[in-house]
C-alpha positions as CSV (number, residue, x, y, z in Angstrom):
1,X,18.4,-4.3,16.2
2,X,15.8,-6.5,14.8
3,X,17.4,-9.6,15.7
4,X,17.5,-8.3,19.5
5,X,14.2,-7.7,19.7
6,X,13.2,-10.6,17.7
7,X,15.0,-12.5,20.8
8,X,12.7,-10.8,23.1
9,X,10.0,-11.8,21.8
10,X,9.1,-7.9,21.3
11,X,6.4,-7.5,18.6
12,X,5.8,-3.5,18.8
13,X,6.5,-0.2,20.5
14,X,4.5,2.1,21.4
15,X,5.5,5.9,21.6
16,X,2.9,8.9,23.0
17,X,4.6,12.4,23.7
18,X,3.2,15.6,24.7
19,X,6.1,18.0,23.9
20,X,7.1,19.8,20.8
21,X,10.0,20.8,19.1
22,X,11.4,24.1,18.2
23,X,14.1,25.8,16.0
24,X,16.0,28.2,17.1
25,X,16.0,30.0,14.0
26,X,12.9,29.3,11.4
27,X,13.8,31.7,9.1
28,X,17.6,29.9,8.2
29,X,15.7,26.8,8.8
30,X,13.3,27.2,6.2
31,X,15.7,28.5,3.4
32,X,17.7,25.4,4.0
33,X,14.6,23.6,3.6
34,X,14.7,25.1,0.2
35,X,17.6,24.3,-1.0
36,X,17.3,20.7,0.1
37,X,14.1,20.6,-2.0
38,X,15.6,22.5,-5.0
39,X,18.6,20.1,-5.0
40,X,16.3,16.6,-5.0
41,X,14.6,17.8,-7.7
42,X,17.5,18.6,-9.6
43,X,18.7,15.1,-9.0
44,X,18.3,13.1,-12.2
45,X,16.8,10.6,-10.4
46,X,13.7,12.2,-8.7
47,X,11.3,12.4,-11.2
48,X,11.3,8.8,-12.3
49,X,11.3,7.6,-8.5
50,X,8.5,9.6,-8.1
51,X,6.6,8.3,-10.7
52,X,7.3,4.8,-10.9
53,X,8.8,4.0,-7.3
54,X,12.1,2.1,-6.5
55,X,11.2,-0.3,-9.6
56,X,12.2,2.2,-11.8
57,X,15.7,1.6,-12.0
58,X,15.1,-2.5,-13.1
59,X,15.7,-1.8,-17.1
60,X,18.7,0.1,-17.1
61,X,19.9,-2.4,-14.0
62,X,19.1,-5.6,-16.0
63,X,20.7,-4.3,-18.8
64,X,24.0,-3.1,-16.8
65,X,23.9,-7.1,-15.6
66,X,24.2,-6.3,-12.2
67,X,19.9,-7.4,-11.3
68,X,20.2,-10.2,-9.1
69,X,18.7,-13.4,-10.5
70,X,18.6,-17.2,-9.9
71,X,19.7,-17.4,-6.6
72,X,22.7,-14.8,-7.9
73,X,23.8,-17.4,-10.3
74,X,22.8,-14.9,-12.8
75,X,22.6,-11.1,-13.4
76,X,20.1,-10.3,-15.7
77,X,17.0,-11.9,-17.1
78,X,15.3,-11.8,-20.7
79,X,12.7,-9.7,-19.9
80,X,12.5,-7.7,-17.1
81,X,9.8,-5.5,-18.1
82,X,6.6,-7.2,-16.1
83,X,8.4,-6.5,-12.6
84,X,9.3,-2.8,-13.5
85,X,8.0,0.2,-11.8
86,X,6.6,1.4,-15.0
87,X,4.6,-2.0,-15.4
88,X,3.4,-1.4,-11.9
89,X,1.9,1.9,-12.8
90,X,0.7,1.3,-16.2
91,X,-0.4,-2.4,-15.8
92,X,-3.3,-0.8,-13.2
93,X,-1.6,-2.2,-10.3
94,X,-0.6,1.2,-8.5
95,X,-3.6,2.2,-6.6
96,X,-1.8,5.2,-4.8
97,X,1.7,6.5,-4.1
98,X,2.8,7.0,-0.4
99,X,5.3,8.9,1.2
100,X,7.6,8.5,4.5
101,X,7.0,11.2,6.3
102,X,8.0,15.4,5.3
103,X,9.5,13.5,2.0
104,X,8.5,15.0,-1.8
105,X,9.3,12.1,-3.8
106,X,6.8,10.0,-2.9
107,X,8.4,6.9,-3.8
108,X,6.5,3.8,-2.6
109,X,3.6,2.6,-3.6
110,X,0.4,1.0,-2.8
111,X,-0.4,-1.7,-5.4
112,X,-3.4,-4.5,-5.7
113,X,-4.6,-7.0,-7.9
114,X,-8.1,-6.9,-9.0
115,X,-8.3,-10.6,-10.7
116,X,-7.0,-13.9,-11.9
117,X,-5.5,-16.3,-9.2
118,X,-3.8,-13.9,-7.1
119,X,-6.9,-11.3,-7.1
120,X,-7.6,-9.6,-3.5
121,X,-4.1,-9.2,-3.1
122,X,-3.0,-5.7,-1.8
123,X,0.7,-4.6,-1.0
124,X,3.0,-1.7,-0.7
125,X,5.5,-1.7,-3.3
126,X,7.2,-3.8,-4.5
127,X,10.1,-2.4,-4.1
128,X,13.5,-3.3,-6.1
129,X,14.6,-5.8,-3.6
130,X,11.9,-7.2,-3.3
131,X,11.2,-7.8,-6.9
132,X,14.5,-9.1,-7.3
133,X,13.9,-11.6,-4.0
134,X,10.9,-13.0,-5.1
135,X,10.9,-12.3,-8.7
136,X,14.0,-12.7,-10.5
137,X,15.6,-14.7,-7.8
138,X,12.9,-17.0,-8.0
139,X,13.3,-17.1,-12.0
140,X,9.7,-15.8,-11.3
141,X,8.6,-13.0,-13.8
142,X,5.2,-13.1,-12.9
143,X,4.4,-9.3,-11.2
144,X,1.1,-10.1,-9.3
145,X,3.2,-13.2,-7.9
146,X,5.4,-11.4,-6.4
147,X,3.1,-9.3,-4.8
148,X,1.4,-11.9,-2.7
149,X,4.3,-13.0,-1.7
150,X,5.2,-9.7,-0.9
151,X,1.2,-9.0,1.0
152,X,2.3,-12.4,3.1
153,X,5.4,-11.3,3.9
154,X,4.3,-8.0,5.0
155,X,1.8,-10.3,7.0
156,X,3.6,-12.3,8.8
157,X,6.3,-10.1,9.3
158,X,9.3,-11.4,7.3
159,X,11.8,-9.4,5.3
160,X,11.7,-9.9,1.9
161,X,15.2,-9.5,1.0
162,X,15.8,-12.5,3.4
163,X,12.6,-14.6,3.0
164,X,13.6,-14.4,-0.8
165,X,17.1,-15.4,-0.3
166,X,16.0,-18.5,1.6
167,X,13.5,-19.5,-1.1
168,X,16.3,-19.0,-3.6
169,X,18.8,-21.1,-2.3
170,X,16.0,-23.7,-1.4
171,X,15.4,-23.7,-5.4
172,X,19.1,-23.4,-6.2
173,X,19.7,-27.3,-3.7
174,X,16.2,-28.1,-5.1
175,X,17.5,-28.7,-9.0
176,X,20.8,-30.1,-7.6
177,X,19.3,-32.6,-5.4
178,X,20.1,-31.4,-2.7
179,X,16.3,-31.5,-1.2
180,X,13.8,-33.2,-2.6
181,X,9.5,-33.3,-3.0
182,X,9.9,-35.6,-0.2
183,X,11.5,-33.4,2.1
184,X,9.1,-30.5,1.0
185,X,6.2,-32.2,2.1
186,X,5.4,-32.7,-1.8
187,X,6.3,-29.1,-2.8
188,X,7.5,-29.0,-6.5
189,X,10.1,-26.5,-5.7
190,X,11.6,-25.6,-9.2
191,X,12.9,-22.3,-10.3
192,X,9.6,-20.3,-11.5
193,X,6.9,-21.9,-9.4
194,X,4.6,-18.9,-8.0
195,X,2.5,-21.2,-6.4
196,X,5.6,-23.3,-4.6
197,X,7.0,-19.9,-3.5
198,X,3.8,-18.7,-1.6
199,X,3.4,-22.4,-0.1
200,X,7.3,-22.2,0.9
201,X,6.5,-18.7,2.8
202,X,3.6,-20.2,4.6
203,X,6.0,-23.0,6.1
204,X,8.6,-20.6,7.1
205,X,6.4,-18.3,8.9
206,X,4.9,-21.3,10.9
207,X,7.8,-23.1,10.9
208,X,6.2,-26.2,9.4
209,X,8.1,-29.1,7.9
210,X,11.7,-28.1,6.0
211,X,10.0,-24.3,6.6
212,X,11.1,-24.6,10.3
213,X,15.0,-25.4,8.6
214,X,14.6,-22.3,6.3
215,X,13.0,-20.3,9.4
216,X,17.1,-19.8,10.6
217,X,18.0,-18.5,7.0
218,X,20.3,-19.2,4.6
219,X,23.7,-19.8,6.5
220,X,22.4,-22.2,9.7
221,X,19.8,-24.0,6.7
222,X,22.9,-25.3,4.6
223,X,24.8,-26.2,7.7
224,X,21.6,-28.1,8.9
225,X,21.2,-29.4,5.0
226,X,24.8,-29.8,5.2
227,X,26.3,-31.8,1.6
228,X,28.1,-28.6,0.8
C-alpha cells in the first residue's frame, strides 16, 4: 500500500465523519472487553512492554543470538545494554509513554536528548527494529545516535527498518571495496560511524550523490553497484 501511494505522489489523507457507531449489545460487549484486558495482563509479556517499550525484549534476544547485527552478518553484539528499553527509561531519555489508540500497554515511547552532540533531538521510540537498523546493524551502540537518526527518519518520512537496511549494506560494500570515500562524496562510511550514518540519511532523503542509488533500496542499489 505504501509503495502505491508513494507512486502517486500521495503525501496524506484526510478523513472527517459525522456518524457514530453502535453495538448491538453493550452489556456482552463490555464483558468481552474484560476478558480481553484480563488476558493481556496475564500475558507474561505485558508488564515489561509497558514499562520499557518494544526495546525490552533486546537482552534476552541478544543473548538467544537471533538480534540482527552488521548488516546480518552477525547475531548478537557485546553489549547490548545502551540500546535497551530499560537504558531508554533509566538513562533519562523517555520523556513520556504513548499509546495507539483504546490500547493498555502503552508501549511506545516518546524519548529526547537533552545534551552532547545529538542534544535537541526528540523521537518516538525507538522501537526494536529500529534499534537493530540503525544501531546494531550499523555496529552503532551509541543510543542517542540512533535516535536522530530515527527523529530524521521520522522527518523525512522513511522507514527505518528499510533506511537501515540500505545503510547497512552500504557499510557492508563499504569495507569490501565495493564503494568507496570517493563515491560517497568523502563520507567515511565504516561500521560504527554515527556521524556517517545521519549524513548517509540526509542523501537518501534528497537523493543527493550515491544517496539517490540507495534511495531505490537494497535490491535495485546492488544491481546498479553491480560486482556481486
Amino acid at each position: 500500500a505504501g509503495a502505491v501511494m508513494g507512486s502517486k505522489n500521495l503525501k496524506a489523507i484526510a478523513v472527517r465523519g459525522s456518524g457514530s457507531i453502535s453495538v448491538a449489545n453493550p452489556n456482552v460487549f463490555y464483558e468481552e472487553v474484560k476478558k480481553a484486558k484480563k488476558s493481556l495482563k496475564n500475558d507474561s509479556g505485558y508488564e515489561g512492554m509497558g514499562l520499557y517499550g518494544t526495546a525490552s525484549s533486546l537482552f534476552g534476544i541478544n543473548e538467544l543470538n537471533v538480534f540482527p547485527s552488521y548488516n546480518f552478518k552477525r547475531s548478537s553484539v557485546e553489549d547490548i545494554t545502551s540500546l535497551t528499553g530499560q537504558n531508554l527509561t533509566n538513562a533519562g531519555y523517555l520523556k513520556r509513554k504513548v499509546a495507539c489508540f483504546s490500547c493498555i500497554v502503552n508501549c511506545h515511547r516518546y524519548a529526547t536528548v537533552d545534551s552532547g552532540a545529538f542534544s535537541g533531538t526528540y523521537t518516538g521510540g525507538p522501537e526494536y527494529e529500529t534499534m537493530s537498523a540503525f544501531g546494531s546493524g550499523c555496529g552503532i551502540m551509541d543510543v542517542e545516535a540512533v535516535m536522530k537518526a530515527n527523529e530524521l527518519a521520522d522527518i523525512y518520512g522513511m522507514d527505518t527498518i528499510s533506511a537501515g537496511g540500505v545503510v547497512q549494506w552500504a557499510m557492508e560494500s563499504y569495507e569490501k571495496g565495493v564503494i568507496t570515500e570517493k563515491d560517497l562524496d568523502g563520507i567515511d562510511l565504516r561500521w560504527g560511524n554515527a556521524e556517517a550514518v545521519v549524513k548517509m540519511l540526509k542523501k537518501i532523503a534528497f537523493r543527493e550523490g550515491f544517496g539517490d542509488v540507495l534511495a531505490e533500496g537494497v535490491k535495485r542499489a546492488s544491481e546498479i553497484v553491480g560486482k556481486d
